[in-house]
DRENKOLVO-751464 format. One record per residue (C-alpha): residue in three letters; z, y, x. Coordinates in pm, whole numbers, plus 32768, in hexadecimal, padded with zeros to 4 digits. Each point is the difference from the previous one (the first is absolute). Layout:
<segus>
ALAZYX/...
</segus>
This chain:
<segus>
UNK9F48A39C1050/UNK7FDC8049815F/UNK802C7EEF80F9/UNK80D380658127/UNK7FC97EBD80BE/UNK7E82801C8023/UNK7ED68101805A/UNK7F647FA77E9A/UNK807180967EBF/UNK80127F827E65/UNK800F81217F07/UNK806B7F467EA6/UNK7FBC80DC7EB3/UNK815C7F267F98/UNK7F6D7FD17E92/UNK7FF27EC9809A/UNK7E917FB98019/UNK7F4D8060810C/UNK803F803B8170/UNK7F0280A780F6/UNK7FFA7F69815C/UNK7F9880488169/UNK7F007F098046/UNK80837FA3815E/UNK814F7FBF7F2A/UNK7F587EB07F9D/UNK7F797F788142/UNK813180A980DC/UNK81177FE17EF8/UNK7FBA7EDC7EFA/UNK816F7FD2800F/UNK803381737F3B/UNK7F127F9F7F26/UNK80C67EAA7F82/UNK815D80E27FEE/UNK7F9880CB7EF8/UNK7F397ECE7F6A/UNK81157FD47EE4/UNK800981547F6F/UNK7EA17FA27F76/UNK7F2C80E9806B/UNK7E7A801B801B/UNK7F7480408164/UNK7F1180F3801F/UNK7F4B80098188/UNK7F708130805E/UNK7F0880078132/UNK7F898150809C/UNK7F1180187F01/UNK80EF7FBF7EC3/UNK7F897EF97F59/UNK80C67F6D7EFF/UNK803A7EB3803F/UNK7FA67F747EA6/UNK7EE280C57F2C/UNK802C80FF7EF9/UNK81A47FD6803D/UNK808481908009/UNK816580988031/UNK80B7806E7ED3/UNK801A81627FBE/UNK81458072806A/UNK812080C27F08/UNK810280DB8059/UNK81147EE97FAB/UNK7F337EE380C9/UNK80B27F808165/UNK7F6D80C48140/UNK80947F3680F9/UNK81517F45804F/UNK80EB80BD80E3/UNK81177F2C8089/UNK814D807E800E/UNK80B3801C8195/UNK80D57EE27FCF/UNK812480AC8090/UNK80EB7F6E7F45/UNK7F6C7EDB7F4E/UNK7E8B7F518004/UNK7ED980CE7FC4/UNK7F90804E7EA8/UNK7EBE80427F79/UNK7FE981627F47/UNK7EE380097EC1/UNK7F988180807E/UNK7EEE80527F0F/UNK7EE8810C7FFD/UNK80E880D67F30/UNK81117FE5810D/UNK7F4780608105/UNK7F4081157F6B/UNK815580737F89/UNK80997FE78150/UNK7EFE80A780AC/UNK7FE6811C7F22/UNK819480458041/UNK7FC47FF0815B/UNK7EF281057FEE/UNK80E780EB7F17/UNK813D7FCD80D9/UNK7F53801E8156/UNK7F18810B7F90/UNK7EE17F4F807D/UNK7E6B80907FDF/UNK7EF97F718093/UNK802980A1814B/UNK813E7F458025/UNK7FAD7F228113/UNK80F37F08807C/UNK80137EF68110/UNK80DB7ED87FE2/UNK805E7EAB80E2/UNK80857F5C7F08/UNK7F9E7E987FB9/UNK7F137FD87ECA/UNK80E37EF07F7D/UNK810A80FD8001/UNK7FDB80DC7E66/UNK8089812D80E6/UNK7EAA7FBE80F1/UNK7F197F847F0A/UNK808180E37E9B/UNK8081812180A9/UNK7EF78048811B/UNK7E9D7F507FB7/UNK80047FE87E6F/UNK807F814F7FDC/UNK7F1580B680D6/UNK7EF17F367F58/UNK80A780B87EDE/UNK7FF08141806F/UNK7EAD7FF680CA/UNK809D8046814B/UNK80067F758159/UNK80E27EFC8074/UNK80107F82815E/UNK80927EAB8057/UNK80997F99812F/UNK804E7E9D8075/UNK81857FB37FC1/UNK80447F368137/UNK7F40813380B1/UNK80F8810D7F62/UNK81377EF18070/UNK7F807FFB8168/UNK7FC38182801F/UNK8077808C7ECC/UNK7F89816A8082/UNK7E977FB37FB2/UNK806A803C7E7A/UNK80668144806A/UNK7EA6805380C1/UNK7F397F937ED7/UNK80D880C57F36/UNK7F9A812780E3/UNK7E987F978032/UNK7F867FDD7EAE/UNK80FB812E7F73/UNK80B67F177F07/UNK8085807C7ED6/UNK80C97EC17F7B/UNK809E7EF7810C/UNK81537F3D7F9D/UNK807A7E948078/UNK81567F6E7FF7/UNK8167808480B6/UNK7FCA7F438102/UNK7EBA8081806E/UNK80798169801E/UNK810A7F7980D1/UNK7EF57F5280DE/UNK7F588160802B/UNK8130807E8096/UNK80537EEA80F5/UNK7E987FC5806A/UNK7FA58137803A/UNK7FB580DF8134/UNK7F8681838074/UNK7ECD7F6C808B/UNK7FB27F1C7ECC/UNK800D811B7F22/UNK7F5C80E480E6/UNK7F2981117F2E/UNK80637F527EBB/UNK800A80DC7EE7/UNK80C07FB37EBD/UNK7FFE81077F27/UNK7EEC7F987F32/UNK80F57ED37F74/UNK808E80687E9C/UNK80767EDA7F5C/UNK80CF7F0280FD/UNK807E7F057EF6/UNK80EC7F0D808A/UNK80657ECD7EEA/UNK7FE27EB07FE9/UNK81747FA480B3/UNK8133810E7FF7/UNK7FEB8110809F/UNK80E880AD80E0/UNK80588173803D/UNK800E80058162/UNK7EF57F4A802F/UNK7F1B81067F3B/UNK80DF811880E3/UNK7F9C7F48813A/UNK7EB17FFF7F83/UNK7FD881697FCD/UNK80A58081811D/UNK7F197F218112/UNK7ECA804D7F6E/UNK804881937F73/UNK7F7E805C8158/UNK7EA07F5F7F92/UNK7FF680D17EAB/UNK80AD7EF97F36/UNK808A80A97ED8/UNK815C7F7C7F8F/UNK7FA280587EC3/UNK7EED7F0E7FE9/UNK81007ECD7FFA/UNK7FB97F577EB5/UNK80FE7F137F94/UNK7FBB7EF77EF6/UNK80527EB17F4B/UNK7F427ED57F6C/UNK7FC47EB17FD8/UNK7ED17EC97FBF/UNK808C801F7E90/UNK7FB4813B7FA7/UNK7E93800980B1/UNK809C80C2810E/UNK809581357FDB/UNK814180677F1E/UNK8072814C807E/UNK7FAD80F78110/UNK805B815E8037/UNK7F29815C801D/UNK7EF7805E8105/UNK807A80EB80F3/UNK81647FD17F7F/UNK80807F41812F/UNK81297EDE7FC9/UNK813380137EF5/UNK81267FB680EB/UNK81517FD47F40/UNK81587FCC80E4/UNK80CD7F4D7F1A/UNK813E7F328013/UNK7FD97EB480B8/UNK815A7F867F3A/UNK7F8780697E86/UNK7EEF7F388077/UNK80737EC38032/UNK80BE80397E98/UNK7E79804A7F81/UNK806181837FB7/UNK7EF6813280EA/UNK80E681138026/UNK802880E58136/UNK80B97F7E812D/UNK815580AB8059/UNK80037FF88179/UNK7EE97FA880FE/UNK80837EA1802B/UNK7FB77FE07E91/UNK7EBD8053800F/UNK7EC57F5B7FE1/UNK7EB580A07FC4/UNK7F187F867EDA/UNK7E81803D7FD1/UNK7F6E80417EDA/UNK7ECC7F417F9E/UNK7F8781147F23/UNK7FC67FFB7E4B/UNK7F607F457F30/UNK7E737FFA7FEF/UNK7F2D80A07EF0/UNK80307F337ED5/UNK80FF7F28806D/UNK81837FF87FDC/UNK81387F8A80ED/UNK81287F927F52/UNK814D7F9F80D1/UNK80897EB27F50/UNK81397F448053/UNK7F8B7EC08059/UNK81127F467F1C/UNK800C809E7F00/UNK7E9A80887FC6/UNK80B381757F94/UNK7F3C8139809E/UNK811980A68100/UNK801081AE802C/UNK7FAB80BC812D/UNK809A7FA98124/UNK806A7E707FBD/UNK7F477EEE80AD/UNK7F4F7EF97F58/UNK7ECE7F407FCD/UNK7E9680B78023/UNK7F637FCD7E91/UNK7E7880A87FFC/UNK7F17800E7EA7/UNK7E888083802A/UNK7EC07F747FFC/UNK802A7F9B81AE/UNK80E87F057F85/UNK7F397EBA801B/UNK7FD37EE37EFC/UNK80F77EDF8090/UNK7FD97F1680DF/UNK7EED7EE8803E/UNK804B7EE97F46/UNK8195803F7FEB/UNK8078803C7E82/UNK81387FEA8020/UNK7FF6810D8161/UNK7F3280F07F5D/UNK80C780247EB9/UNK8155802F80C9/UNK7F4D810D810A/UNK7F1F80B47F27/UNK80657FD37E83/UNK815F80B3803D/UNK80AB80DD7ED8/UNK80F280E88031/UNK812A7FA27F3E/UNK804D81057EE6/UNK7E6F80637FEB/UNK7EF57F387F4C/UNK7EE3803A8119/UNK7F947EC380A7/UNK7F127FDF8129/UNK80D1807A8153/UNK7FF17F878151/UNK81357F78808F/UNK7FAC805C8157/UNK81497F4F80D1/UNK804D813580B3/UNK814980E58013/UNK7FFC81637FD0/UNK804681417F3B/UNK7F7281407F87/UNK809581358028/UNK7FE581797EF9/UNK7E86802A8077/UNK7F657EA37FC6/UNK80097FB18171/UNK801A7E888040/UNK80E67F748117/UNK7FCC7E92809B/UNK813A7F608057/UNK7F957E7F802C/UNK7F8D7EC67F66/UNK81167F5A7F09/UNK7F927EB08093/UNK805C8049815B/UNK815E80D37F86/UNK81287F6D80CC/UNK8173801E7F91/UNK810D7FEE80CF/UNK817280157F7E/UNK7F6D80A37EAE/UNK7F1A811A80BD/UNK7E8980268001/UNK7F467FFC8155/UNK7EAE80138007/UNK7F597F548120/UNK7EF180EF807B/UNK812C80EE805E/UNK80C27F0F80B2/UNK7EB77F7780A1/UNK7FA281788083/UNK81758018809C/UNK7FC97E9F80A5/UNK7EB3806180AC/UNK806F812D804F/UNK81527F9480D2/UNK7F387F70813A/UNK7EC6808280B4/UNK7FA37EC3801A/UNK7FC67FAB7EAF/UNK7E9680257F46/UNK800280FB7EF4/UNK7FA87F687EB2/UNK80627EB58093/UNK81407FC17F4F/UNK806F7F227EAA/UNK816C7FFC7F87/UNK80707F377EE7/UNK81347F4F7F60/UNK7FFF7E7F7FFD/UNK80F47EBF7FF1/UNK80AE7F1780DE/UNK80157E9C7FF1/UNK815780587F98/UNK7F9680FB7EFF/UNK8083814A8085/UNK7EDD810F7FE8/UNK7FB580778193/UNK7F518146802D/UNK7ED67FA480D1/UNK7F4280E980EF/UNK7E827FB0808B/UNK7F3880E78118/UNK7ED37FE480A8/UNK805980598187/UNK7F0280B58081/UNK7EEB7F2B80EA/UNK804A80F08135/UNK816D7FCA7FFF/UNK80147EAA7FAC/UNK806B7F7A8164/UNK80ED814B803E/UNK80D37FCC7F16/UNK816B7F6C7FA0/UNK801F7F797ECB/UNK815F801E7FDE/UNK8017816C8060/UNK7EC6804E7ED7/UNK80A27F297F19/UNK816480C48032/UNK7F4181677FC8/UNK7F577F887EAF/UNK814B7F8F7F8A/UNK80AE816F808B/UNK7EB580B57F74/UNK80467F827E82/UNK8174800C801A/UNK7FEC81548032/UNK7EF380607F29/UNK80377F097ED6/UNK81717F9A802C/UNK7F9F7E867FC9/UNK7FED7F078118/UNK7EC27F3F805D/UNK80747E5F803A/UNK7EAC7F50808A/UNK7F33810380D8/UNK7EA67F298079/UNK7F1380AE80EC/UNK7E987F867FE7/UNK7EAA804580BC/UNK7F3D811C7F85/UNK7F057F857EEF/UNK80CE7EEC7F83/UNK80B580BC7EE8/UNK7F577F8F7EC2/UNK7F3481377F68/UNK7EEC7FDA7EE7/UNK7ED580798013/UNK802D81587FBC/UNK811C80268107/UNK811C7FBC7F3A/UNK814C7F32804D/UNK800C7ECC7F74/UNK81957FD47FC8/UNK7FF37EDB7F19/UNK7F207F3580FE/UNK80B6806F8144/UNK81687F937F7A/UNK7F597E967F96/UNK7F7B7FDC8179/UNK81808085805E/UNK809B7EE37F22/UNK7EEB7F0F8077/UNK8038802E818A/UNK7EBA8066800C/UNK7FF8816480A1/UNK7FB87FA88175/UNK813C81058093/UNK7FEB80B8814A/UNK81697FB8805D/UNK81427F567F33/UNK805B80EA7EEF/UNK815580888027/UNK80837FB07EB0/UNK814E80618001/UNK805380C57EE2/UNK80D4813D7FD5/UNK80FC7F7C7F45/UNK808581617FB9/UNK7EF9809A7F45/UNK7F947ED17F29/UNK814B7FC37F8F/
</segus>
């Protein structure tokens, strides 16, 4: 259990029993110590020269089927859970990463990503102590400030591996100049996994084509998919392969059908998140009625292997729901329900389409935020990229409103009409989405609520909306279009 508000750490074996401690953690911290005071565990205090703190007392021997550590889940769309990943998991996990990345021991990597993160911490450091190889870590807040730097250490220490996030390859682009990238030399970079949020195909175009002049190989872009409950990683594609791009219908979609679009209005462009891992199998479910669905029809992401974790901490009732599924009409037990929307197509290849949680309806038709959210950061300059949160809610008189929320970006705050952003938000989705946004609310850049790991927090933001506690740059202009939510 790492503790994010403090210097000091606590690694718990979770039998319970014992707990080793920092000893500054006593004299800086005593207040740690007395939260963790009722799971009953037995201090050990070790000083720079390890001495137990009572005599002959000795760690257990560890098993395969023994807790490693507790990985909390984002909290995206409800509180934080603690995942049981075991030894097994993670030796699992990491062996499927080696198999599907291709890894050796001369694989090295470099990585920002925060420790607390399982794509920084799994992915990066415990899978390079894995394999033997290098890995090179970078401050976070230093890649947010100059995000280039990644790209130089990439360069300077000829990585192999290096992966983070969407977002973060968008950064690259928008931060970027000639002179910051000045005799920078990517070629060496093989393996540019991008996970942990969804991903977006012209973000991994604009990607390729700013940085192909510095040997970045297009083919190097790595998509893949995972979550805290099953270690880390779930699928992933091929090494050298480049992305699975599919331009399918963006009507069959909202009816939960992936079949190719008729017209260029019709079309939106899906990623591919690659196969399943060695070992391991991906099973599309309908969410209802638990039935596996064919090729091609959209449902709920169902994964079986030995990555899939052993529940939750101290949550029954959670961890038989999530990770005791059964497939109705087959006797296996034991899958991970894993929230999320997608489908596979002939070859195996898994498609993200969003979380089930955060689906919204309007008059009987499936939206799925993240794509309105990318149209409403995309219809102003103005407006911070990644910055956005769009979700269905109630009125005091019960009628659902379609509710928009964007960061404005800090440079534009005091150059800007409200009115006039709020009216090309509401023309942006219109046109792309043919449903009408009623509350648009423009906020300062920061204030969006994110977890940890960079994700949008939907569930929290709408309670702060309904609360009249998002501090607003301006009055939101919530007059609805009547037409197109009739």
């Amino acid at each position: 259990v790492s503790s994010r508000d403090s210097s000091a750490s606590i690694v718990a074996d979770c039998s319970p029993r014992f707990a080793i401690a920092n000893p500054d953690l006593m004299t800086d911290r005593p207040d740690m110590i007395e939260r963790f005071q009722s799971a009953g565990l037995e201090w050990l205090t070790l000083d720079r020269n390890a001495v137990p703190a009572k005599e002959g007392l000795s760690l257990p021997a560890a098993s395969r089927d023994d807790i490693a550590f507790l990985q909390y889940t984002s909290g995206s769309t409800s509180a934080p859970k603690g995942v049981m990943v075991s030894h097994g998991n993670l030796l699992a996990n990491l062996e499927m990463k080696q198999i599907a990345l291709g890894n050796t021991r001369q694989s090295a990597y470099v990585s920002w990503v925060p420790l607390y993160h399982d794509m920084g911490l799994i992915a990066n450091v415990l899978q390079t102590l894995y394999l033997g190889s290098l890995c090179v870590l970078l401050s976070p807040v230093t890649f947010l400030q100059r995000p280039t730097i990644w790209l130089r250490a990439i360069h300077q220490y000829r990585a192999e591996v290096a992966g983070a996030p969407n977002f973060a390859f968008d950064l690259c682009v928008s931060r970027f100049s000639v002179e910051q990238m000045k005799d920078v030399d990517l070629s060496c970079w093989k393996v540019a996994f991008n996970a942990a949020e969804p991903i977006r195909a012209d973000t991994l175009e604009r990607f390729a084509s700013a940085f192909a002049p510095y040997g970045f190989d297009a083919q190097a872009i790595y998509p893949g998919y995972g979550m805290a409950e099953a270690t880390v990683l779930i699928s992933s594609g091929r090494r050298g392969a480049g992305a699975a791009t599919r331009a399918v219908s963006r009507d069959a979609l909202q009816r939960h059908r992936a079949i190719p679009s008729v017209n260029s209005e019709d079309s939106y462009v899906v990623v591919g998140c690659g196969q399943a891992l060695a070992g391991e199998r991906i099973a599309i479910v309908d969410p209802e009625s638990r039935q596996r669905l064919d090729i091609d029809l959209i449902g709920e992401v169902w994964v079986h292997g030995p990555n899939v974790a052993q529940g939750y901490w101290r949550q029954p009732e959670a961890t038989a729901s999530t990770f005791k599924a059964r497939i109705e009409g087959e006797g296996e037990e034991g899958w991970l329900r894993t929230g999320d929307l997608g489908f596979l197509d002939e070859a195996g290849e898994l498609y993200l389409t969003g979380r089930i949680k955060d689906l919204i309806i309007v008059r009987g038709m499936n939206h799925y935020p993240q794509d309105i959210e990318h149209t409403v950061e995309n219809s102003h300059p103005a407006l911070r990229k990644q910055g956005a949160a769009v979700f269905a809610a109630l009125d005091a008189g019960g009628a659902q409103k379609l509710v928009a929320v964007q960061e404005v970006e800090r440079t534009q705050r005091h150059h800007i009409s409200t009115e006039d952003i709020a009216g090309c938000i509401r023309e942006a989705v219109v046109n792309e989405h043919e449903i009408g946004i009623d509350v648009v609310v423009l906020i300062r850049p920061g204030a969006l609520p994110k977890t940890t790991s960079g994700k949008i927090q939907r569930n929290l933001t709408r309670q702060l909306w309904e609360q009249g506690l998002l501090e607003t740059l301006g009055p939101p202009a919530e007059q609805p279009l009547r037409a197109t939510q009739s």
